[in-house]
N, C-alpha and C positions, 0 to 999 in steps of 0.2 A: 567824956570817955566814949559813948558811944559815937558820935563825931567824926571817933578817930577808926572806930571800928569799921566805919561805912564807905571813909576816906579808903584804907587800908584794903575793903573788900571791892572796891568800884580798881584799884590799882590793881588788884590781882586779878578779875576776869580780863581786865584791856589791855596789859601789858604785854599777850603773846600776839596782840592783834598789832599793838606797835610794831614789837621787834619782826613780826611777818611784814610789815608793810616795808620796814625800813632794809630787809636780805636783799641782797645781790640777786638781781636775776642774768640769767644768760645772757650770751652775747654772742652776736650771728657775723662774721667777717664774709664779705663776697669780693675776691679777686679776679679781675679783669681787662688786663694790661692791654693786648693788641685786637680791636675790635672789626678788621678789614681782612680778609680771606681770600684767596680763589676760591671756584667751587672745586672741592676735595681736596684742600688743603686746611686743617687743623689749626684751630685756637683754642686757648687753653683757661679753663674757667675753676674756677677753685671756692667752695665752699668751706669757712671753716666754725666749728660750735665749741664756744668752751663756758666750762660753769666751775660756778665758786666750792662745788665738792667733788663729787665724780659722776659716771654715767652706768645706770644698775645695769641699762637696756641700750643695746643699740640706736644711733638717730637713726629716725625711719627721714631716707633723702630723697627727692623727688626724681624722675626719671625725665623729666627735660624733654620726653619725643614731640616735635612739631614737623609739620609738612613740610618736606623740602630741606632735614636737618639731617643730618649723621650724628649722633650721639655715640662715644665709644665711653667705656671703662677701660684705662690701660694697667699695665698689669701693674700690682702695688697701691691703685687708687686710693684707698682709704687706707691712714695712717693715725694713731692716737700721738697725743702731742700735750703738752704743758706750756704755760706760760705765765710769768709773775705779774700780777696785777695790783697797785697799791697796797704793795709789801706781801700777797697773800700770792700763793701758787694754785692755779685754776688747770684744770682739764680738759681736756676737748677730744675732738675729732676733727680730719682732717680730709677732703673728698675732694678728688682733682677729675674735672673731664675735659674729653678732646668734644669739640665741635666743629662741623665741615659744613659749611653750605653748599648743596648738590648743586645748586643754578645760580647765577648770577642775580643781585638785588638786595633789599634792604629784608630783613628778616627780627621778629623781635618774640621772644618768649615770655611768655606774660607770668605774674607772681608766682612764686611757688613757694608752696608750703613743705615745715618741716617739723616732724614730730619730735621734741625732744623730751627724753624724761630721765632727772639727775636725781640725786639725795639733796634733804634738807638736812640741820644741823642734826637734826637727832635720828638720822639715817634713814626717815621713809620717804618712797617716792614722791615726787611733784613734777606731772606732765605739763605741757606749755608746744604751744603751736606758735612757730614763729616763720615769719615772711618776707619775703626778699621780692625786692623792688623790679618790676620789667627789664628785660636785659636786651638790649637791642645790638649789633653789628651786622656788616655788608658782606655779600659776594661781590667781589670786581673780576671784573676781566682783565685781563694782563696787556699790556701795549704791544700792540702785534700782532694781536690775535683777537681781535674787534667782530670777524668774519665767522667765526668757530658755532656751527649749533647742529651738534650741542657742543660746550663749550667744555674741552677736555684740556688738561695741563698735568704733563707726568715728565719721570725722568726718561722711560723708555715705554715702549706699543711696538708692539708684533702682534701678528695674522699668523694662523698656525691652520690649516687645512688637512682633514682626513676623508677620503674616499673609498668607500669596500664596495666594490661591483663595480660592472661596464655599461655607465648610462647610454651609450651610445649604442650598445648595441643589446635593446630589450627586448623581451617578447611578452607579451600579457601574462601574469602572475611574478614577472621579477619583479625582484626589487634593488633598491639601491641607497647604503644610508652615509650621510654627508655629517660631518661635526666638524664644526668652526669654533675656534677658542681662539679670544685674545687674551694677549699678557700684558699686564703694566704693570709697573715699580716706580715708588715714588710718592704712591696715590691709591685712594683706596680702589675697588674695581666696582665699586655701587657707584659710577659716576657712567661707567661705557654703557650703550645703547643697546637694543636691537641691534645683533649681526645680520642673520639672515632675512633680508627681506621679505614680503611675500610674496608668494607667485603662482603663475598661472599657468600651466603646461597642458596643451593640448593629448589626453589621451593616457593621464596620471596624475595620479592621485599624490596628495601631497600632508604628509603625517611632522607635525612637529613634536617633539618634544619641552617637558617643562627645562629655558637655563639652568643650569646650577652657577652660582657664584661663589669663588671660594676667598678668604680672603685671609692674608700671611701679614703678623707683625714682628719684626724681625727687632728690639731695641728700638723700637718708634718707630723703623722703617716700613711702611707700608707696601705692599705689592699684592698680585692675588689673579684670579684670572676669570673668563666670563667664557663658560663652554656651551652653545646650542648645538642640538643634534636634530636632524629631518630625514625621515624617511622615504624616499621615491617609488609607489608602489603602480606600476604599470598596469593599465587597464583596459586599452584600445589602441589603436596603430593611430599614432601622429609624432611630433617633435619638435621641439622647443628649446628654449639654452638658460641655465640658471646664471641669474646674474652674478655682476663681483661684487664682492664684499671691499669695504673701502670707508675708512675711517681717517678725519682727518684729525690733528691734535697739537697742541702748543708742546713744545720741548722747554722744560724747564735748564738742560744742559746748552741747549745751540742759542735759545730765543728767539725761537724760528718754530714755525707751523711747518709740519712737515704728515706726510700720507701715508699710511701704511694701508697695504692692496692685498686680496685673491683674486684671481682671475676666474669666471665664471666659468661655463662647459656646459657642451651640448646635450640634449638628453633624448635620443630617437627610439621610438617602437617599431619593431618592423613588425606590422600585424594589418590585418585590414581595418579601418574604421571602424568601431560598434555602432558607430550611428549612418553609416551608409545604406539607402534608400532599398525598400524591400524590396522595392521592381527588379531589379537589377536583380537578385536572388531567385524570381517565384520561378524562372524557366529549370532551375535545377533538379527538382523531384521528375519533371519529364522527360529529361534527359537519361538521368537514370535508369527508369523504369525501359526506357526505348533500347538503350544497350543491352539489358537483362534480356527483353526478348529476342533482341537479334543474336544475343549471345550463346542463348540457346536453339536458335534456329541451325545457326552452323554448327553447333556440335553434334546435330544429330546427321549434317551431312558430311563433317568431316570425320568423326570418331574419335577415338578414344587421344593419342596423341594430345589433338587440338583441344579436345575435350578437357583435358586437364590445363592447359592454358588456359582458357576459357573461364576455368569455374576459379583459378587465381584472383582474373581480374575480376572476375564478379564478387570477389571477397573483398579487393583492391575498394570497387564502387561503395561495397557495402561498408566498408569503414571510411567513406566518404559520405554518408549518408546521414540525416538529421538524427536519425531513432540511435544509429551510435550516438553520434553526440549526445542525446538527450539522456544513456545510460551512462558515459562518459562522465557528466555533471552529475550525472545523482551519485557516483561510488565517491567524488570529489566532495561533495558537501557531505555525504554521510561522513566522509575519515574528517570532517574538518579542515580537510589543508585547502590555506588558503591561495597560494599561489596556482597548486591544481585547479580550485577552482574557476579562479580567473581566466585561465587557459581554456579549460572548459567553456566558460560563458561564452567567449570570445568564439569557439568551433560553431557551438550551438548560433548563436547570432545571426556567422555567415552560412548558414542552413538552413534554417529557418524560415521562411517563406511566407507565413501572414501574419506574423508582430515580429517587434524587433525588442527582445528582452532588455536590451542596456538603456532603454528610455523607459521600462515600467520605475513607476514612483517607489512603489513597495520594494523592488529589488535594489535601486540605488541607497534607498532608507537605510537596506539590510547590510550591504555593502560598505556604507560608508559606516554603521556602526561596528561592523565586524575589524574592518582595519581601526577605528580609532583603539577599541579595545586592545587589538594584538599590537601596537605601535605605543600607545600610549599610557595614561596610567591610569582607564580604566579596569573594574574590577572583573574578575575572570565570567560571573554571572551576567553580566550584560552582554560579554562576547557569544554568550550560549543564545540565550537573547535571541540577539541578532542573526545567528546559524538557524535556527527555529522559523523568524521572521520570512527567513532566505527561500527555507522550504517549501516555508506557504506560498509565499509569492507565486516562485517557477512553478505549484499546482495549479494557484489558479490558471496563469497563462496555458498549461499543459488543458485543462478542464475547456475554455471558455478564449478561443485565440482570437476568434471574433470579436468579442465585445473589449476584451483588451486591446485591439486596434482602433475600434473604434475612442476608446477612452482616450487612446494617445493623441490619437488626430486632434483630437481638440484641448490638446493639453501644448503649450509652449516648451522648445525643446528643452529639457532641464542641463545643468552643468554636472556632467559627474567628476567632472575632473581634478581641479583643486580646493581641498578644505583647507583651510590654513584655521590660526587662532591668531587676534589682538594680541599685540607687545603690552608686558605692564611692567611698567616703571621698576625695578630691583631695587 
C-alpha cells in the first residue's frame, strides 16, 4: 500500500512537468519570394507568429533598420489571422514590410528577434523569444543604365526652380534665395541626391538650408519630392554664375536614361571689392580736407550766392567722408539690420584708409555667424551673439587701426565668401 502511495505522489508532482514539456509551442513563418531589387524599388517580406491559444500582448516585431535599407510599414501592415493546425485552430499575427535597397549590391540583415507572449491552457502568460534566420537579397542595376551614379530608376523626374531677387544685379547687403525641388513618382525620393552643388562666388556669401524630403503613398504608388533652398547674401563687388543642376536617371516607362536639367545664372555685385588694396584709398582724407579749404577760401571772396553752393558741396564731401560712414555702420548694427549693415561695411572699407575691415578675423567670425543664424536654423541667441561680437570687433579697429593692420599683414587673406555645409545622405 504505501508503494502505491509513493508511485501515485512521484506521478502527481511530474505530470504537469510532462504535459508542459509535451504543449505546442509557437511557430514563426518568414516569407520571402523575390530577393533582387533596384535601388528604390520594394520587396516584400512578411513575418508571420501563430500559437496554440491566443496572444494576451502584442508581438514586439523587430524594426529591420540596416545601412543602406528603406524599411517601410505600409498601411494595414499588421493583420490577426488563424489557421488549423492538426485538427486545432491557432492564432497569430501577421506583419508585412517593403524593403528598398538605396544602392546597388548584396545586402543581408542579420537575426532578429521577436518577442512573443500567448496563454497557456489555463490562461496565464508564457513569454518566448523567437529567431529568424539572416535574410540576405541584392540591388541590381537595370540593363541600360550600368553608367548611372548615382543610380536612380523612377517612372518620371523633373527640376522645378524658384528665384526671388536680381542676382545679377546686387549691391552689398542684398540678398537672393534660390530653391530647387525635384519630383519623382514611381520611387521613393530617399534615393535623389544633392541638388544644389556647392559653390564658390567671389564677393558672397552663400547660406544653405537643411532639404526637406517629402514622401506620398498613393495605394503602393510611391512619389515624393526633394526641396533645397540657399540663400545668396552679397558681401563685396565681384561675380560669379551658379551652376546647373542636372540629374541623370533610368526611366522605368522608355528604358532609357534620360536628363532632367536647370540651367544655372549669373550672380554680379556692383560694388567695389572689400578686399581692394588700402594704397589706393589713403589719398582720400587729403583730398578732402584740401577741398574744404579751398572751399572756403572762395566763399569769402565770392559771397554769399557762391557761398551757399559752396557749403552744399562740403555737406556733398562730408557724406563722403569715413566719420559718416563710420556713424552710418554703427546706427546699422545698433537696429540689427542686416543688409544695412553690409552696405555700411562696404562704404566704410572704401574710406577707410589704414585697415581694411572685411579681412579683420573677428569681424568675418561675426559675420558669418550672424548670416548663418538669420538664414538658417540657428537659435535667435546666437544671432545676438554674433551682433555683440560684431560690435566689438569694429571698436577695436576704431580704438587701435594700427596694430589691426599690422595683424592683417601677417595674417593670410581669409575667404569671406562662401560657407557652404556637407550633403548627408536623406
Amino acid at each position: 500500500m504505501r508503494q502505491w502511495i509513493a508511485v501515485l505522489l512521484i506521478f502527481t508532482l511530474f505530470a504537469p512537468v510532462a504535459v508542459g514539456q509535451g504543449a505546442a509551442k509557437p511557430k514563426l513563418d518568414v516569407e520571402f519570394e523575390e530577393t533582387e531589387a533596384a535601388p528604390g524599388q520594394f520587396l516584400t517580406l512578411r513575418f508571420t507568429v501563430l500559437v496554440p491559444t491566443w496572444l494576451p500582448k502584442p508581438v514586439e516585431f523587430p524594426s529591420l533598420e540596416t545601412p543602406n535599407i528603406r524599411v517601410r510599414l505600409p498601411e494595414k501592415s499588421t493583420t490577426a489571422i488563424s489557421k488549423p493546425i492538426d485538427g486545432e485552430t491557432w492564432s497569430g499575427v501577421s506583419r508585412r514590410y517593403l524593403i528598398a535597397p538605396l544602392v546597388p549590391g548584396s545586402f543581408t540583415i542579420p537575426p532578429q528577434e521577436l518577442k512573443v507572449t500567448y496563454a497557456d491552457s489555463g490562461g496565464g502568460p508564457i513569454t518566448e523569444v523567437m529567431r529568424t534566420e539572416a535574410i540576405t537579397f541584392a540591388g541590381t542595376v537595370l540593363e541600360g543604365a550600368e553608367g548611372l551614379d548615382p543610380f536612380i530608376a523612377a517612372e518620371a523626374l523633373t527640376l522645378e526652380q524658384k528665384l526671388e531677387g536680381e542676382p545679377e544685379d546686387m549691391a552689398p547687403g542684398a540678398s537672393v534665395r534660390l530653391e530647387v525641388t525635384a519630383h519623382i513618382e514611381g520611387v521613393s525620393p530617399m534615393v535623389l541626391p544633392r541638388l544644389i552643388p556647392p559653390t564658390d562666388l567671389p564677393g558672397v556669401a552663400v547660406y544653405p538650408e537643411e532639404p526637406v524630403v517629402t514622401e506620398a503613398d498613393e495605394r503602393g504608388a510611391l512619389s515624393g519630392e526633394r526641396k533645397e533652398t540657399v540663400t545668396l547674401m552679397a558681401e563685396s563687388g565681384g561675380s560669379g554664375r551658379m551652376p546647373d543642376v542636372e540629374l541623370r536617371w533610368f526611366s522605368l516607362k522608355t528604358k532609357k536614361v534620360e536628363t532632367a536639367k536647370i540651367d544655372g545664372f549669373g550672380v554680379s555685385v556692383e560694388a567695389p571689392p572689400g578686399s581692394a588694396g588700402i594704397a589706393g584709398r589713403s589719398y582720400r582724407p587729403f583730398v578732402i580736407a584740401l577741398i574744404t579749404i579751398v572751399a572756403f577760401g572762395l566763399a569769402f571772396r565770392w559771397g554769399g550766392p557762391r557761398l551757399r553752393v559752396l557749403v552744399s558741396e562740403r555737406r556733398r564731401m562730408s557724406l563722403a567722408s569715413e566719420g559718416w560712414a563710420d556713424e552710418a555702420l554703427l546706427r546699422a548694427v545698433r537696429q540689427r539690420d542686416l543688409s544695412a549693415t553690409y552696405a555700411a561695411l562696404g562704404e566704410w572699407a572704401a574710406r577707410k584708409s589704414d585697415v581694411d575691415p572685411w579681412r579683420a578675423p573677428a569681424v568675418e567670425r561675426a559675420l558669418a555667424g550672424i548670416g548663418a543664424a538669420h538664414f538658417g536654423p540657428t537659435a535667435p541667441h546666437d544671432e545676438e551673439k554674433s551682433w555683440i561680437g560684431l560690435e566689438e570687433a569694429l571698436a577695436v579697429l576704431r580704438r587701435d587701426p594700427d596694430g589691426a593692420s599690422r595683424a592683417l599683414s601677417a595674417l593670410p587673406p581669409l575667404n569671406r565668401r562662401a560657407r557652404g555645409v556637407p550633403a548627408v545622405r536623406e
